[in-house]
C-alpha positions, 0 to 999 in steps of 0.5 A: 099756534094752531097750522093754517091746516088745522084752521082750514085757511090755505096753504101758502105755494111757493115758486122761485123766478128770475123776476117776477112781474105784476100786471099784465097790460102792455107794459107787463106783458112786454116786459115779461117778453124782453126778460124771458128773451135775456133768458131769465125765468119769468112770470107774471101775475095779474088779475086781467090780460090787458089791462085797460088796452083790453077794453079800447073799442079800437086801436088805431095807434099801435104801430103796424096793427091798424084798427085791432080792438083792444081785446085782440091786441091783448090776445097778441101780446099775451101770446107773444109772451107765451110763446117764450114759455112765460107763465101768465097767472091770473090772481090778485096780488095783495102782498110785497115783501123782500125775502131775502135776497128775493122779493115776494108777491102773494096773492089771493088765492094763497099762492107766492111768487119769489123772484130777485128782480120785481117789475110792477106793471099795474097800470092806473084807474080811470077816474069815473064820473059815477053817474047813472048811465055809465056803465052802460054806455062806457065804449058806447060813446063814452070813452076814458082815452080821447086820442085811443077814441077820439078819431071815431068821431069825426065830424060828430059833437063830442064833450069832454069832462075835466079842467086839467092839463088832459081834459083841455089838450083832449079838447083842443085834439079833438077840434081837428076831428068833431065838429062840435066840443063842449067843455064841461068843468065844475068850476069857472076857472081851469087847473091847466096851463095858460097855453091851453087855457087860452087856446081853449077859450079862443077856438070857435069850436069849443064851447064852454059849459063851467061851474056844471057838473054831469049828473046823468048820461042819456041813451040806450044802445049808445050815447045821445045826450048828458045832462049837467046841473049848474051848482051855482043856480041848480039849473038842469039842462041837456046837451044832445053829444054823441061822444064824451071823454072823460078826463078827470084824473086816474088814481095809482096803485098806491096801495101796494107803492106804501108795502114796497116802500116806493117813493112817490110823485105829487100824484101818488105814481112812482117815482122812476129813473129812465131804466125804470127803477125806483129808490127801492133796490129791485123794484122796478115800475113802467107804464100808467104806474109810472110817473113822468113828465108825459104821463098825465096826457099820453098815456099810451100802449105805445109808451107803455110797452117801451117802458116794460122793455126798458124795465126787463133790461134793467132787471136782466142787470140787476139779476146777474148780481145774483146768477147768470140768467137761466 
């Protein structure tokens, strides 16, 4: 067989860790800071710093950091990492697999990263709405997390997007900050509780626009109004909001659950103990995703970074069945 050499592809580079985390939001970042304080050699492996903290407008509800945007709270935690001599490598992880004792992760760029313990922090994906002016307008009145966005407009009208558990508790927070909520859902019926359900339809502030779907998102520098179609009557309008939140799901990183081996809730996020472990002997998964009983409407830093913690002490356990901490 002809070497990677030969064929111009690149050569895999190996390095050996303690425990080897993927994903550098807060909870990867904070569990980098716990494993590498038990002493245990440790790196991290992410495509971005930050993760999706990195690219909050605001953060108000990080305890003791009042009003930081979300790129400098990246900065905070990363060097807080750094500080204890973590490596912090940004590459894409394509590839897990056990080796021996260790697990393995490569990566795009043909590197390989060995460790006996493997913490996967790697997050979530926002659903979209994937309509033009999205892009655009995202942190500029468009926001993916109503309690990270939602005390910046006060006394202001908002929408929100979906027909879930998330999409009505965030209208239903948001009525003790807007003045105004418009609730738009593709169909005339909720997929949420009955407690919020009828909370909803109740609260004078919340008006209802169902069976319509958004199809545009008007604005320049910021968001002055959606457009909706109804897709029972194909009737366009325009609602003049300066605010949407858009609460239709996330999708986990399954993917890279399916090369581990790791078992799955109904949602596709990873099935978790309370010290953070999986089915999979090694293998341990905290923040976005994680699955659990809060996780599809408190996705928070603030969760997210006690799960890394919990995750890095119950990798300093598990590593001592191999050796005692470097």
């Amino acid at each position: 067989m002809a070497s990677r050499f030969r064929l111009g592809l690149p050569t895999r580079v190996e390095e050996r860790y303690d425990v080897v985390i993927v994903g550098a939001g807060p909870a990867g970042l904070t569990a980098a800071l716990y494993a590498a304080r038990y002493g245990l050699k440790t790196v991290v492996v992410s495509k971005d710093i930050g993760g999706q903290m990195a690219i909050a407008p605001l953060v108000d509800d990080y305890p003791a950091v009042p009003e930081v945007t979300g790129t400098k709270l990246a900065e905070l935690f990363s060097s807080h990492a750094r500080k204890y001599g973590v490596p912090i490598h940004l590459d894409e992880v394509v590839k897990l697999y056990r080796k021996g004792e260790l697990w393995c992760a490569e990566t795009i760029s043909a590197k390989r990263f060995c460790g006996y313990a493997l913490i996967l922090a790697v997050g979530s994906v926002k659903r979209k709405l994937n309509v033009p002016g999205e892009d655009r307008l995202a942190g500029r009145g468009v926001s993916y997390c109503t309690t990270c966005d939602g005390p910046m407009f006060k006394d202001k009208v908002v929408a929100v997007v979906g027909g879930g558990n998330s999409a009505l508790v965030s209208a239903l927070y948001l009525t003790n900050i807007a003045r105004k909520i418009y609730l738009i859902h593709r169909r005339d019926t909720f997929r949420a509780f009955p407690i919020y359900v009828e909370s909803v339809i109740k609260h004078p502030k919340i008006e209802l626009v169902l069976n319509s779907v958004v199809v545009e998102l008007l604005g320049e520098r910021k968001l002055e109004a959606v457009r909706v179609r109804n897709v029972k009557t194909g009737e366009v309008r325009e609602i003049r909001v300066e605010g949407l939140f858009v609460e239709i799901g996330s999708d986990p990183p399954t993917r890279l659950f399916k090369q581990v081996g790791i078992e799955t809730d109904e949602n596709g996020y990873a099935k978790v103990n309370p010290d953070q472990s999986t089915n999979v002997e090694g293998v341990f998964v905290a923040g976005d995703a994680a699955g659990g009983p809060y996780k599809y409407r408190f996705e928070q830093i603030v969760t997210a970074a006690a799960e890394g913690a919990k995750a890095a002490d119950a990798a300093f356990k598990y590593v001592l069945k191999f050796k005692k901490p470097s």
